[in-house]
N, C-alpha and C positions, 0 to 999 in steps of 0.2 A: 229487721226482725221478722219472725215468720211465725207459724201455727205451729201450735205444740198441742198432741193428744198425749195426757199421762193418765196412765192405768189402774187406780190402785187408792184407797186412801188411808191406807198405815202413816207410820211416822215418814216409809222412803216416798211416799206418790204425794201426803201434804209437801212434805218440802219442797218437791222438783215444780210440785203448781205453784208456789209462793213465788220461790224463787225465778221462777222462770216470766211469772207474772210480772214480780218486781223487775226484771232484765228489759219488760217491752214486749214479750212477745205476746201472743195471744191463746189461751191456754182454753184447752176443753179437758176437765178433771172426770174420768167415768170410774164409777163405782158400783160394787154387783150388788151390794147392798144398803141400806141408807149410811150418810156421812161416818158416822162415826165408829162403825163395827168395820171389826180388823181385826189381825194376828197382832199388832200394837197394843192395841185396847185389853188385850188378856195377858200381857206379860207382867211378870209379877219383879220379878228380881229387881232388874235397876240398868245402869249403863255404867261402861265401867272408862275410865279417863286419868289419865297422869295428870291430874290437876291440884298436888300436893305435894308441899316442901321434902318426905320422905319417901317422894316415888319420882320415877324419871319415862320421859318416851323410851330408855332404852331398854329397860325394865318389862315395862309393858308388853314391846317387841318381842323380845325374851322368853315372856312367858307364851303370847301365842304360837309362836314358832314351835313350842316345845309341848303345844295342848295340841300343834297340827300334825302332830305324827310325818314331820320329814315329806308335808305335801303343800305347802305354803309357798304363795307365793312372796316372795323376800319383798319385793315393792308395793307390793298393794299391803303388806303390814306393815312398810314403813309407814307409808301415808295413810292407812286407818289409826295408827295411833297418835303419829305426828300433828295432825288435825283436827285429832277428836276434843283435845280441850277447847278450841275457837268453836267446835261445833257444839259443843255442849254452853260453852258461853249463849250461842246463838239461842237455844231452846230457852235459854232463862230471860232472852230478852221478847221472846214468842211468851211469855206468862207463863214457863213450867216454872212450878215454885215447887222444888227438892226440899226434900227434908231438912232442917236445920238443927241443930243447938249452940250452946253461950258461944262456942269458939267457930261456930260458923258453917259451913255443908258436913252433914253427917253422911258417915260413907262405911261397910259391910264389906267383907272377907267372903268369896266364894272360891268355890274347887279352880284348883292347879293357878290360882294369883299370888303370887309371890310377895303381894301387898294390898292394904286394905285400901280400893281402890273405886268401889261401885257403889255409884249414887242411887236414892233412889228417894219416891215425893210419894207420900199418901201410905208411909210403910209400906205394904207389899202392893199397892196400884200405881206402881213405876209407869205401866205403858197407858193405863188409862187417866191420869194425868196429864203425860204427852200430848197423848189424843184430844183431846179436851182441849188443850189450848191449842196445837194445832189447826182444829176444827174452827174456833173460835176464830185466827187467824185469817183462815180460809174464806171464811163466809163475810167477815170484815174486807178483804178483797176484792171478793165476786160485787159487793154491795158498791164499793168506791167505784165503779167503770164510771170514764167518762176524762180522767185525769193523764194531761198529753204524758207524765213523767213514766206510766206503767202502763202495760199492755191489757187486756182483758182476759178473764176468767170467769166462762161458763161452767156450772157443774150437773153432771147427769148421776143422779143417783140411778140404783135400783136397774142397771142397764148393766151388762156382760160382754164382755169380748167374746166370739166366737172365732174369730181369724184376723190376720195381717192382710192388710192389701199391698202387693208387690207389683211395681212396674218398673220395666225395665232395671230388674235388678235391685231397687231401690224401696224400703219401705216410705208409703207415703199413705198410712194410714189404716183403719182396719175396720171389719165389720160388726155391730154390736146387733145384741137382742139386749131389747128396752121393754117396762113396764108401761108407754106409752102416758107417764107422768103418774101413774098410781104408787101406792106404798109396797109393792111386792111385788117380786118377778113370778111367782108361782100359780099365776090364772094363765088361760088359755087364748087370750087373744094380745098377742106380743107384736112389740112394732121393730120389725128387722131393716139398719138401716146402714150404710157405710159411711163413715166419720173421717175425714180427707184432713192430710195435716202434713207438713214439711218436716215431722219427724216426731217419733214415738217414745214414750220414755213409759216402758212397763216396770209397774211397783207392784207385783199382783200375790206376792207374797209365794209361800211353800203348798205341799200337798200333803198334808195330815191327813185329811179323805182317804189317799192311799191304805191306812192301818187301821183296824179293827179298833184300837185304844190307841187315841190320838189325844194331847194338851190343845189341839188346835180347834177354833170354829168350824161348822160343815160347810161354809164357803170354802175353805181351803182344798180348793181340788185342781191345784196346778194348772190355771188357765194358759196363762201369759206364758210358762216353759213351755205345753205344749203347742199353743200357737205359733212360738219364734220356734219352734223344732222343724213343725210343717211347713213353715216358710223360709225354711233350709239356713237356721242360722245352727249355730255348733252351740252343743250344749255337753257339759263335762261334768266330771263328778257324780252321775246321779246313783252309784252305789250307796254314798255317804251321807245315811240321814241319821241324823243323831235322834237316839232315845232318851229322855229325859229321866231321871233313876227313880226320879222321885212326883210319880201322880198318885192322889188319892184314889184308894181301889175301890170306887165306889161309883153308880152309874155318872154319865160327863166327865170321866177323870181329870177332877181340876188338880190344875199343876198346885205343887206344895212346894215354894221356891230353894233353890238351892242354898239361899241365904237364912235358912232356919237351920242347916248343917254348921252353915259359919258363925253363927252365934252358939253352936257348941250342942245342937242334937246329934243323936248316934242312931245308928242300924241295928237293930236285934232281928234274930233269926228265931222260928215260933218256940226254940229251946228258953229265948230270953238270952242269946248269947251276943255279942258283936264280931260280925263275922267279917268286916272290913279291913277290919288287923293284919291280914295275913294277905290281903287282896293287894296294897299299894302303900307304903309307906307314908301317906299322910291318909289313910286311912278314909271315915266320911269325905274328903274334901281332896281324896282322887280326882283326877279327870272326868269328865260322865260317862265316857264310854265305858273305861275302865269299872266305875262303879254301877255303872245298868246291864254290863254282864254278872260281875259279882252277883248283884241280886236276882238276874235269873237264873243264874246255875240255885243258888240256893231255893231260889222257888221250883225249881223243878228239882232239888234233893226234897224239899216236904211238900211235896203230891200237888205243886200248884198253886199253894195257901201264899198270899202276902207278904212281906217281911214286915217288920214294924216298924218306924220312924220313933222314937225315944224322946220329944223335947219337955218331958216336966220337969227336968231339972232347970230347964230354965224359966219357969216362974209364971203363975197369969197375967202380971203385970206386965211384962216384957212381950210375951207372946200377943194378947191382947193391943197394946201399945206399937208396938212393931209390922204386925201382922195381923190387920182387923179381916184381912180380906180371905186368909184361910180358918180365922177365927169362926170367922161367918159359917162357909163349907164345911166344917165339921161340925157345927151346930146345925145345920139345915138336916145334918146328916144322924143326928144322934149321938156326936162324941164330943167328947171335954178331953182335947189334946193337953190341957194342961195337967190333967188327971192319971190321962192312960195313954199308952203309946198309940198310934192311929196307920192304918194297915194303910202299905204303899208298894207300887209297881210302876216299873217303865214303860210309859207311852211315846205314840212317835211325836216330834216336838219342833226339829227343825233340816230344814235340808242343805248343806253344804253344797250342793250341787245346784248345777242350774244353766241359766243363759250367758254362754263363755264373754264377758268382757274386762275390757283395757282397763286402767287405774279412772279413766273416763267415761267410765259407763257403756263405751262402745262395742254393740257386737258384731260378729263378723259381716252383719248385714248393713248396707250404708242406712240412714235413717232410723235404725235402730237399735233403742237405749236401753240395758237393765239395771234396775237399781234394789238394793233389799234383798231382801230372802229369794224372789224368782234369779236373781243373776247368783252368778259364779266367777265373783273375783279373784281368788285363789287366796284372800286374805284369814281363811278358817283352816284353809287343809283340809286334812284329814277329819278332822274334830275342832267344831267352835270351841273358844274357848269361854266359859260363862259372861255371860253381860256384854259380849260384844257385838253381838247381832243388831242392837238398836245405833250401836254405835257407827256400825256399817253403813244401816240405813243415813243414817246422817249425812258421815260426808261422804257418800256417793252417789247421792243424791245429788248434793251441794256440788260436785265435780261437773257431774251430768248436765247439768244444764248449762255451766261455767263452756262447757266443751258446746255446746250448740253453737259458741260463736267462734269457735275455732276450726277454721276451714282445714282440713287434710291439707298437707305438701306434698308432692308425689313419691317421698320420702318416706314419708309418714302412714303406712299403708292401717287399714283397719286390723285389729287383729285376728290373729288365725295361727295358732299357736301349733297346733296338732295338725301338720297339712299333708302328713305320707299317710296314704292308703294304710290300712291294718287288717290286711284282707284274713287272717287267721281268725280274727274273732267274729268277720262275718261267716263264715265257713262252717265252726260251731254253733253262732247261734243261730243259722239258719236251718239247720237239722231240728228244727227244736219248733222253732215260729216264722212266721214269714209277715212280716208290718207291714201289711197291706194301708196304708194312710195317705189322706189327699193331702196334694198341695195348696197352699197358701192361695186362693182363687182373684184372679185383678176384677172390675169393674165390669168390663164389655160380657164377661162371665156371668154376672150375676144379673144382668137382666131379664126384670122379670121374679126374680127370687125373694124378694123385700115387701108384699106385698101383706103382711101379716096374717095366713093362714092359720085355719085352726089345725090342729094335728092331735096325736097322744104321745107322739115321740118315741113311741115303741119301738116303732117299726127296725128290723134288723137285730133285735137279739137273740143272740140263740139259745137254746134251751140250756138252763144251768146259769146263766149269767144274769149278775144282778150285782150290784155296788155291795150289798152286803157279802156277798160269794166272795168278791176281787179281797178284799177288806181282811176277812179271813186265813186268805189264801196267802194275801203279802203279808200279816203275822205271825204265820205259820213259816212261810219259807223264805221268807228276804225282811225277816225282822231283827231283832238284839244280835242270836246266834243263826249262821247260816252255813248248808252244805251242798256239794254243787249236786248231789242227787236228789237235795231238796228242791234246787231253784231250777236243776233242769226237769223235773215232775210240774212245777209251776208252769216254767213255759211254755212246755205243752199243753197244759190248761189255756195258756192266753190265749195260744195261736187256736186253740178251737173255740174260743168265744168270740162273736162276729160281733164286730164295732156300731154301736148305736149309729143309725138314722140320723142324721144333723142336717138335714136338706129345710126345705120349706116347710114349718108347722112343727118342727121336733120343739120339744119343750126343753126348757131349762135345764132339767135334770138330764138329758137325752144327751146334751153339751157337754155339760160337769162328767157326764161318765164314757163320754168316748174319750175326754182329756183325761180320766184316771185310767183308762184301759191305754192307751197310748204311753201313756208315763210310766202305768206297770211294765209293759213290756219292754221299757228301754229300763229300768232300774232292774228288773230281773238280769236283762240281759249283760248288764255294764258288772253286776255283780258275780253273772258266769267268768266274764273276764279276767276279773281281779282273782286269782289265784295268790292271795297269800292272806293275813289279818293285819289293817291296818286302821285306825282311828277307830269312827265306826263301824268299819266291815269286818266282821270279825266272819271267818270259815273254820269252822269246826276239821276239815280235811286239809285246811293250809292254815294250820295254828301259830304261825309265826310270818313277821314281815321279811321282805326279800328286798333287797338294797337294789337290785337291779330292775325294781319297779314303783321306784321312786317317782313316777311320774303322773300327771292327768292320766286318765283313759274319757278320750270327746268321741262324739258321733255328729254324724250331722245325717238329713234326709238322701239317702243317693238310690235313684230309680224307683223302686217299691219296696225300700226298706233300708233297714238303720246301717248307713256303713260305719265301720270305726276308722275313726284318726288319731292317731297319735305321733310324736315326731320321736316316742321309745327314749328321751334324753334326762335321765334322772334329775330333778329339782336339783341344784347346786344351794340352796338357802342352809342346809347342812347336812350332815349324812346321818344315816338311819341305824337305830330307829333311837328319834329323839335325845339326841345327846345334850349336856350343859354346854353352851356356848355364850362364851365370852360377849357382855352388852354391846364394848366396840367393834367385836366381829358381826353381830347382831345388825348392827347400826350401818354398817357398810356395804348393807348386802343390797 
């Protein structure tokens, strides 16, 4: 057994430290903020699992496939739903305690499930439940050291990844800035240090940070994608962030789960009309993408105002009961949803994309593992389909470490799915930007560097740039609806904003926003490429999907800027766009 650094502590980075603790090995859990805060801790909905007599794993399959817009991988949806009841067993014997009644787990109807299928515990505090007993778990762990059965587990709160350490090809570890044991990373004297380990499992979650109105924490600034980017691992997808239809339009826009549609709220338009009718044949309970365009065309036919979310017809008792935790945010806020409908818009929420790995967590780089919202399993496509994001994190989690004991056969190469040049889309988007980005730095490099100087982290911006500017700029032109004379006017905004200062003494924030300026600029970019509308990338100039590009679009680091890979070979899981397929064709793919 060996040293494991895991990234993250949502639902995917507790589990990989449990797990991987229980395995033997010996685990260092880093977190950028204390235990408990995460994109886990804020999700409201639930998880969703074929864990009942009238639903089946093929069903389930079924239905992702067909929320993924024809961009799914067939095998990572087999085993995200084939697993996900043992994994969901698994959290119930970690103390999540689901909601119940007389006949046993209560379980909610959300957009495009074919079946009422998603649990959820504390009504709408699904993820902060999780959390909670995961956390519980955790620190139960780190406390037991000492027992020859299980390995050891240190945890570093309050400490950030900044890079991967690569040698010889191989991650073995990576660099953090640390609060030097205090309760916050945001003072000025930080301890920079590098964290050696026989292999990486980053949980570091999405980049909500990215958008102006994000459901997500302002941790979420895509650490972990862009570190394993500049350490030249391949990362795909990152057109496809899903917008959530439904955030409270009011400052923090907390999420209003999609499980208040399924209990039977509707959408009015400021006429007091329901304008979803005509948008998708199940109406509210569309796909999201589908529905968080709906609502922006309609916010931009009435001048920008809100739509309204409609749930008094379904009662105080229920709402209260069901949903104490948006109950709350609209009382903090001055509204009585039970009264009057409560104004709602799409924020960014989650990202489909990410760091490209195997049904094993593995990315194309040896020693490194993504798991959660930072990887990109190809189990979402195009478009998650609702509640299955925590379900991911689970057992791909659970996989990940399973696989640390599984040595490659020379057969068995790491994967690398997207391996022929795609030199056209460097060609365009080099006209545009030029990703000037270091690489992943080894050891003998950083001598010297770690010595915790003070700085202001400024250093290197250039005029015009600022996290709120970027924030803007990506909801403006690589948001809900997007055009390519939007996102190529963006680009050339990136490529003139010079990338924070991260050397010695850059501050925390100096970190978080060279990884959002680096992430902009390959989400711009990947979205110039995509010339058609498919899940969540929708192009106003290419308003329909093209079967002939049924496939990933990956990049990886090559010289001083983003090359594209792709192997051009449209998914086989079914043909486009989204057709009904048979559960045993489903089941066979």
């Amino acid at each position: 057994m060996g040293s494991v650094l895991v990234v993250g502590s949502g639902l995917a980075g507790l589990t990989a430290a449990v797990r991987a603790t229980d395995a033997g090995h010996d685990v260092t859990l880093v977190t950028k903020a204390s235990l408990p805060e995460s994109n886990t801790r804020h999700a409201q909905g639930g998880i969703a699992a074929a864990m009942f007599r009238d639903d089946s794993v093929d069903t389930h399959i079924l239905d992702t496939l067909r929320a993924g817009a024809g961009l799914c991988d067939a095998e990572a949806v087999r085993v995200l739903c084939a697993e996900g009841p043992a994994r969901v067993r698994d959290l119930i014997r970690f103390g999540v305690d689901f909601d119940r009644d007389d006949s046993g787990l209560t379980r909610g109807l959300e957009a495009a499930h074919s079946r009422s299928r998603v649990l959820h515990a504390g009504g709408d505090a699904t993820g902060a439940e999780i959390e909670a007993a995961l956390v519980a778990t955790v620190r139960a762990r780190a406390a037991a050291q000492g027992s020859a059965a299980v390995g050891t587990l240190r945890i570093l709160e309050h400490t950030m990844l900044t890079d991967l350490v690569v040698r010889g090809g191989r991650v073995l570890g990576a660099t953090v800035v640390g609060a030097g044991g205090l309760d916050r990373l945001d003072h000025r004297e930080l301890d920079h240090r590098v964290l050696d380990a026989d292999a990486v499992i980053l949980a570091t979650g999405g980049a909500g940070s990215l958008y102006r109105h994000t459901t997500n924490p302002a941790l979420a600034t895509g650490d972990g994608v862009a570190a394993a980017w500049r350490a030249g691992a391949s990362v795909a997808d990152l057109e496809f962030y899903q917008f959530h239809p439904t955030a409270l339009a009011i400052p923090g826009t907390p999420l209003v789960s999609e499980a208040v549609r399924g209990e039977g709220a509707v959408l009015r338009n400021a006429k007091g009309e329901r304008f979803l009718l005509a948008a998708h044949p199940d109406a509210e309970l569309g796909p999201r993408d589908v529905v968080a365009r709906a609502i922006a065309r309609e916010m931009a036919a009435q001048g920008g105002v809100p739509v309204l979310l409609d749930a008094t017809g379904l009662g105080r008792e229920l709402l209260e009961a069901r949903f104490p935790t948006i109950t709350e945010a609209c009382r903090a806020a001055g509204l009585d949803w039970a009264l009057e409908p409560i104004p709602v818009a799409p924020a960014a929420h989650y990202w489909m994309g990410g760091i490209v790995t195997d049904v094993w967590g593995r990315s194309s780089l040896p020693g490194l593992y993504a798991v959660g919202e930072a990887a990109r399993t190809g189990a979402h496509g195009a478009n998650r389909l609702a509640s299955n994001s925590l379900l991911e994190a689970a057992v791909f989690a659970d996989r990940a470490v399973r696989a640390l004991s599984l040595p490659l056969a020379p057969s068995d190469p790491l994967p690398d799915p997207f391996s022929d040049p795609f030199s056209e889309f460097d060609a365009d988007f080099a006209r545009h930007a030029a990703l000037a980005l270091p690489r992943a730095v080894t050891p003998p490099e950083m001598s010297g560097e770690f010595g915790g100087a003070e700085g202001d982290g400024e250093r290197g911006r250039a005029s015009g740039f600022s996290r709120e500017a970027l924030q803007g700029l990506m909801w403006e032109s690589a948001g809900v609806l997007r055009s390519g004379a939007g996102l190529a006017a963006a680009a050339v905004t990136l490529a003139g904003w010079t990338r924070p200062e991260t050397g010695p003494g850059a501050s925390v924030s100096a970190h978080e926003d060279a990884n959002l300026l680096d992430l902009a600029r390959l989400t711009v970019q990947a979205a110039l490429a995509r010339e058609e509308s498919r899940g969540a990338h929708h192009r106003v100039d290419f308003p329909s999907a093209r079967a002939e590009l049924a496939y990933p679009l990956a990049w990886a680091l090559g010289g001083d800027r983003a090359t594209g890979l792709t192997n051009r070979t449209p998914l086989a899981n079914h043909t486009d766009p989204a057709p009904v397929i048979q559960a045993e064709e489903a089941i066979a793919c």
